[in-house]
Structures are given as structure tokens and as C-alpha cells.
C-alpha positions as a printed NumPy array, in Angstrom:
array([[ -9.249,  -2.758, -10.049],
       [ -8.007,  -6.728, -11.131],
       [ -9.866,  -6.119, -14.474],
       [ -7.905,  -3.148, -15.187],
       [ -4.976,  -3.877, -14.33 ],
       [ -5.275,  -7.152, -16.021],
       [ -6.198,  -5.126, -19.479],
       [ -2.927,  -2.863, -18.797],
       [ -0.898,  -5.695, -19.177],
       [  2.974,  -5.35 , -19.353],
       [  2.667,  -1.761, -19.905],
       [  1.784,  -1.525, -16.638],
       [  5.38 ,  -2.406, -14.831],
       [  7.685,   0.113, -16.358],
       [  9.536,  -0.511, -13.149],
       [ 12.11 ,  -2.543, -12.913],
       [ 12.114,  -5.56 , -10.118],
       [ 14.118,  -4.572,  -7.688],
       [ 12.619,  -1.256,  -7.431],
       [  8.847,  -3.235,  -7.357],
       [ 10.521,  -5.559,  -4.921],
       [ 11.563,  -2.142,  -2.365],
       [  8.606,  -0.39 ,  -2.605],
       [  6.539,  -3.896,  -1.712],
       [  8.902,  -3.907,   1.072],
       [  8.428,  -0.638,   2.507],
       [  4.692,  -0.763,   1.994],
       [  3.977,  -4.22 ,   3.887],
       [  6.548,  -3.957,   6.362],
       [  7.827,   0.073,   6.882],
       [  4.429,   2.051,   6.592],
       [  2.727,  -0.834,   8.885],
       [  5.829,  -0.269,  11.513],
       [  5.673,   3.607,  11.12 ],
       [  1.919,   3.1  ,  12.326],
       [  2.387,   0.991,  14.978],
       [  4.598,   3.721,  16.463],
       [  2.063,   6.571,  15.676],
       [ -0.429,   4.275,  17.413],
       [  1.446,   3.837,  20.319],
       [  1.999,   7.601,  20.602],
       [ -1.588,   8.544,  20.158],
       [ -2.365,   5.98 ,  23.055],
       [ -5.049,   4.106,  20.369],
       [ -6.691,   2.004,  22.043],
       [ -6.336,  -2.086,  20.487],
       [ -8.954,  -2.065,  18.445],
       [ -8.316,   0.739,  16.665],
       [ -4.506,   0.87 ,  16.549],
       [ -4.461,  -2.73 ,  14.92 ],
       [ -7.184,  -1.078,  12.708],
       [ -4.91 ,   1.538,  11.631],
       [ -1.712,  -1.021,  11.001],
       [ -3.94 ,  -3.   ,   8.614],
       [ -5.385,  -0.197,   7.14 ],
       [ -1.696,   1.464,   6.442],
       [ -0.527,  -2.53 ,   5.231],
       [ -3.557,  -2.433,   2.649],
       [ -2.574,  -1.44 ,  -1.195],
       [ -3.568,   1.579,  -2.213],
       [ -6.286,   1.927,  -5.219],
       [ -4.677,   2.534,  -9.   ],
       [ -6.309,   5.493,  -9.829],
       [ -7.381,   5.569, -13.797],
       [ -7.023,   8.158, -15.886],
       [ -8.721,   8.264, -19.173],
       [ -8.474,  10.984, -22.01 ],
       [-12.587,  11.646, -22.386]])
């Protein structure tokens, strides 16, 4: 995933910072909260409820799409 990304260069962020900056926020801070809560209310045991919270904290994968 680096290597790709890395040969995307700047045409990759088409975003503009603040807009980067909120959805970093939301996904390492909001998603991970959200899934504490769904933990809690599914009665996860601690193993697997701080699995799920750093599962939801992970990035998700770029998917690549290529015109074959």
C-alpha cells in the first residue's frame, strides 16, 4: 500500500487540509469511541472489545483501481 501511494504522489490529496485533518479526527478518535460503546453494549468480553477498538482505530486499505 506505501509503494502505491508513494507513486500517486500529490495527485493523491485532492483534499484540502482541514478536511484531511477532520476525517483523521473522526477516524482515530470518533469510530474508536463509537466502538467502545457498541462493545460495552454487546457485553464483549476485554479481550475482544479492545480487539474491536483497535481494529475500528486501524486505516482502512486504498483500494486500486486500474483500467486493464
Amino acid at each position: 500500500m506505501g509503494v502505491w501511494m508513494q507513486d500517486q504522489g500529490r495527485a493523491m490529496f485532492k483534499i484540502g487540509i482541514p478536511t484531511a485533518a477532520l476525517s483523521m479526527l473522526a477516524k482515530l478518535v470518533f469510530v474508536p469511541l463509537v466502538m467502545v460503546g457498541l462493545a460495552k453494549a454487546f457485553k464483549l468480553s476485554d479481550e475482544d472489545g479492545r480487539a474491536a477498538v483497535l481494529i475500528a482505530a486501524l486505516p482502512i486499505s486504498v483500494g486500486e483501481h486500474t483500467d486493464v
